[in-house]
C-alpha positions as CSV (number, residue, x, y, z in Angstrom):
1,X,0.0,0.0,0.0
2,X,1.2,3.1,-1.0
3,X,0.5,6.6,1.0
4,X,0.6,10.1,-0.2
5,X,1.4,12.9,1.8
6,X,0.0,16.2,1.3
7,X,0.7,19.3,2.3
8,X,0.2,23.3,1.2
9,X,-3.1,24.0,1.7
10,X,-5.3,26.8,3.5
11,X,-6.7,30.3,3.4
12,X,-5.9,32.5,1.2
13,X,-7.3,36.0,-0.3
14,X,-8.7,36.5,-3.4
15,X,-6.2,36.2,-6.5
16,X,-3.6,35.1,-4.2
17,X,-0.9,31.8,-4.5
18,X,-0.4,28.0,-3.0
19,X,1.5,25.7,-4.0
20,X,0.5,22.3,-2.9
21,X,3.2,19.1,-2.4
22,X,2.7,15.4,-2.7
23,X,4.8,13.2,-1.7
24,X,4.5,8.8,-2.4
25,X,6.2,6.6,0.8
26,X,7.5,4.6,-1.6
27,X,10.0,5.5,-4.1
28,X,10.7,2.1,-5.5
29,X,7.5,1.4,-7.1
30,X,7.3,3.3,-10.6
31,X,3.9,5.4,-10.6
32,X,2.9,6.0,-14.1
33,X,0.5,9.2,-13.2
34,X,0.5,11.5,-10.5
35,X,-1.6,14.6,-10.2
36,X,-4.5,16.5,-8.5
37,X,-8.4,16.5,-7.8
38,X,-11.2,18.4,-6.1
39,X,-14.0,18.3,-4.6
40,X,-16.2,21.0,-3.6
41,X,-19.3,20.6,-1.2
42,X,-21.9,19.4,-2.6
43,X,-20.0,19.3,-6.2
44,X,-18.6,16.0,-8.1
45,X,-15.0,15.3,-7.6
46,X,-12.8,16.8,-10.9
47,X,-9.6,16.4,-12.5
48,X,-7.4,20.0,-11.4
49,X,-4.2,18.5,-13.1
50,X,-2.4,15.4,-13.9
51,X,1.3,14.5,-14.8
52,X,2.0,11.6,-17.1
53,X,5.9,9.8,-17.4
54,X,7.1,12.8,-15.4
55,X,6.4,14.8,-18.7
56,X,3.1,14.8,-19.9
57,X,0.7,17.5,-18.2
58,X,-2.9,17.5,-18.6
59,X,-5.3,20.6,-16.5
60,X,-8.8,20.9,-16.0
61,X,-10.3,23.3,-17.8
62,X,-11.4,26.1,-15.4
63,X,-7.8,26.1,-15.1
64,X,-7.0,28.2,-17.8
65,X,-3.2,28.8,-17.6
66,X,-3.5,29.4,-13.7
67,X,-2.1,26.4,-12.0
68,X,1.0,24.3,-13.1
69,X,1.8,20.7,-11.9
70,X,5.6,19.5,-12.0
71,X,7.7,16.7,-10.7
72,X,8.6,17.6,-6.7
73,X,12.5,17.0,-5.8
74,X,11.8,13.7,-5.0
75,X,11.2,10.4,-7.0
76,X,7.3,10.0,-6.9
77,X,6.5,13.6,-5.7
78,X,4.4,16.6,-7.6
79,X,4.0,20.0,-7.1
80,X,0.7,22.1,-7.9
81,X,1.5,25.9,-8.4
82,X,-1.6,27.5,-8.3
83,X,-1.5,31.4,-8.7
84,X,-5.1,33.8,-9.4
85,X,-6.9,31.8,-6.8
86,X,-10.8,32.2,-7.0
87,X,-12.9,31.6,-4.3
88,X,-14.1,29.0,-6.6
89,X,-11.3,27.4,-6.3
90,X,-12.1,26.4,-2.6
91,X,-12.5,23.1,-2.3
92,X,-10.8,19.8,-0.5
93,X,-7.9,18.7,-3.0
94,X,-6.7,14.8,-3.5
95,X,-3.3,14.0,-4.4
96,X,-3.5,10.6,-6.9
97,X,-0.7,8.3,-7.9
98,X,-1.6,5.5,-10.5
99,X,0.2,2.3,-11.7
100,X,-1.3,1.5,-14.6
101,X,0.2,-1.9,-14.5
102,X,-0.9,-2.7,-11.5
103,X,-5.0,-1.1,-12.5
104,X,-4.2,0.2,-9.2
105,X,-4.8,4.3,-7.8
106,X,-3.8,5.7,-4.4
107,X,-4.9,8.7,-3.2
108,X,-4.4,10.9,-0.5
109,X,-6.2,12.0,2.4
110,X,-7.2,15.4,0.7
111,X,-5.9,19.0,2.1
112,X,-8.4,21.7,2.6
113,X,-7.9,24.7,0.1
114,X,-10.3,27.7,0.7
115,X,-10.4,31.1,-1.6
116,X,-11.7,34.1,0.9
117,X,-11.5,37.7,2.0
């Protein structure tokens, strides 16, 4: 069983930053995708970003040139930059990891991200 870590998230104004970290406890295993999704009360879960072979990004698109996902400093780790915050934007946000040759998907325990004055 693999377990993310997250961290990064909280209050922030208006138009403001966050960048959000997830980290997998183990680095041996080779995760095909890693990336981000949200969940808003009373909304469906959705895809905020994903990262594919460490190269290949994919966003959501309320994104819009807003947030960018890339590979943390460590092996099975991503970053989510994610500048112009809306209050929109506030929602609880999953870290995923995938192994697509294992048809398996971790995720992580979500960290609260909330847009206010």
């Amino acid at each position: 069983q693999v377990q993310l870590v997250e961290s990064g998230g909280g209050l922030v104004q208006p138009g403001g930053t966050l960048r959000l970290s997830c980290a997998a406890s183990d680095t041996f295993i080779n995760i095909d995708v890693m990336g981000w999704y949200r969940q808003a009360p009373g909304k469906q879960r959705e895809l905020v970003a994903s990262l594919t072979g460490g190269e290949n990004t994919d966003y959501g698109d309320f994104v819009k040139g807003r947030f960018t996902i890339s590979r943390g400093d460590a092996k099975n780790g991503v970053y989510l930059q994610m500048n112009s915050l809306k209050p929109e934007d506030t929602a609880v946000y999953f870290c995923y990891a995938r192994v697509l040759g294992l048809g398996v998907t971790f995720w992580g325990q979500g960290t609260q991200v909330t847009v206010s004055s």
